[in-house]
VEXDREN-2710 file (C-alpha; in Angstrom, 1 decimal):
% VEXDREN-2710
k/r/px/py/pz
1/UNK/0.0/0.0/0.0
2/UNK/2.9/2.6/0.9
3/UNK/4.2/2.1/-2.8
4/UNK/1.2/3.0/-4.1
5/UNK/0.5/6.1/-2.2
6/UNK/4.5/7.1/-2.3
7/UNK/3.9/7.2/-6.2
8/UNK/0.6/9.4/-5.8
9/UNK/2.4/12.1/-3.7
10/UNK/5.2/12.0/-6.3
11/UNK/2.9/11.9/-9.6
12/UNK/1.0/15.1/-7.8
13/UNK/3.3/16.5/-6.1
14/UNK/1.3/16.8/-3.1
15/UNK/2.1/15.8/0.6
16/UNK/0.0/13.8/3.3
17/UNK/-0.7/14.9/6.6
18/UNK/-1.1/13.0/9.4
19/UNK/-0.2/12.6/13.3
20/UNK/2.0/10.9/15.4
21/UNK/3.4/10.1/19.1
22/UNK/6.8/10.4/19.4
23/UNK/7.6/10.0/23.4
24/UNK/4.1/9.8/24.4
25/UNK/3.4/13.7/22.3
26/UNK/1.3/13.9/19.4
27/UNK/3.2/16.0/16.6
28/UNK/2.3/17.4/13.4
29/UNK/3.7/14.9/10.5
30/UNK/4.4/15.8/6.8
31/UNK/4.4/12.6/4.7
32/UNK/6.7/13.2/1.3
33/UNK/7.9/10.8/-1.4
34/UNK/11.6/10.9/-1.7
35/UNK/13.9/8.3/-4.1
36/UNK/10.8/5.9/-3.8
37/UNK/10.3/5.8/-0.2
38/UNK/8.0/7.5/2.1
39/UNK/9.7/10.5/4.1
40/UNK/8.2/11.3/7.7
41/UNK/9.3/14.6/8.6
42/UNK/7.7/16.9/12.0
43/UNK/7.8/20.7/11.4
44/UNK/8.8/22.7/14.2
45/UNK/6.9/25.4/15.7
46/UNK/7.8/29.0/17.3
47/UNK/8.0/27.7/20.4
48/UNK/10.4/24.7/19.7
49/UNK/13.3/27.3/17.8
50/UNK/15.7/28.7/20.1
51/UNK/16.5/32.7/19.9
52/UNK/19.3/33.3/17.5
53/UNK/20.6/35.9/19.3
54/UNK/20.6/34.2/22.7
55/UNK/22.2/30.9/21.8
56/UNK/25.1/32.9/20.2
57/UNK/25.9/34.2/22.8
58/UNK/29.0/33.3/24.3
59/UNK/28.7/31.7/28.1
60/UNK/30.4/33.4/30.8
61/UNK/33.1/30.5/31.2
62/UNK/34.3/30.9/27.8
63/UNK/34.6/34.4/27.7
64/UNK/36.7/34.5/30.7
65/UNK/39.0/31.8/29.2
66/UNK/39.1/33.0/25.9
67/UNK/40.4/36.5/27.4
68/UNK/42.6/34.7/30.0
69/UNK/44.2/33.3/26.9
70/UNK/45.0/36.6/24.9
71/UNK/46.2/38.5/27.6
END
């Protein structure tokens, strides 16, 4: 049955939806065709994305070894 439905997405070019439980949470699934196979793939929301600007931010022990170091 997958075989069939792997060559409907590709002929259409559309995606399935569906859900699933991943460590007892229901997530948001994209279904894709890919090389003849059946691609699960889980978006991520807002609320799952980390702040740029925060995580590139260095932490307080490096930049006191890092300026140990060039002094």
């Amino acid at each position: 049955m997958t075989g069939k439905l792997v060559e409907a997405l590709a002929r259409t070019g559309f995606v399935g939806v569906s859900k699933i439980a991943i460590m007892s949470r229901e997530r948001l699934a994209l279904l894709r065709p890919r090389h003849g196979v059946l691609v699960v793939q889980t978006p991520l929301w807002a609320d799952e994305l980390r702040d740029p600007v925060i995580s590139l931010r260095p932490r307080p022990s490096q930049t006191g070894s890092s300026n140990s170091l060039r002094r």
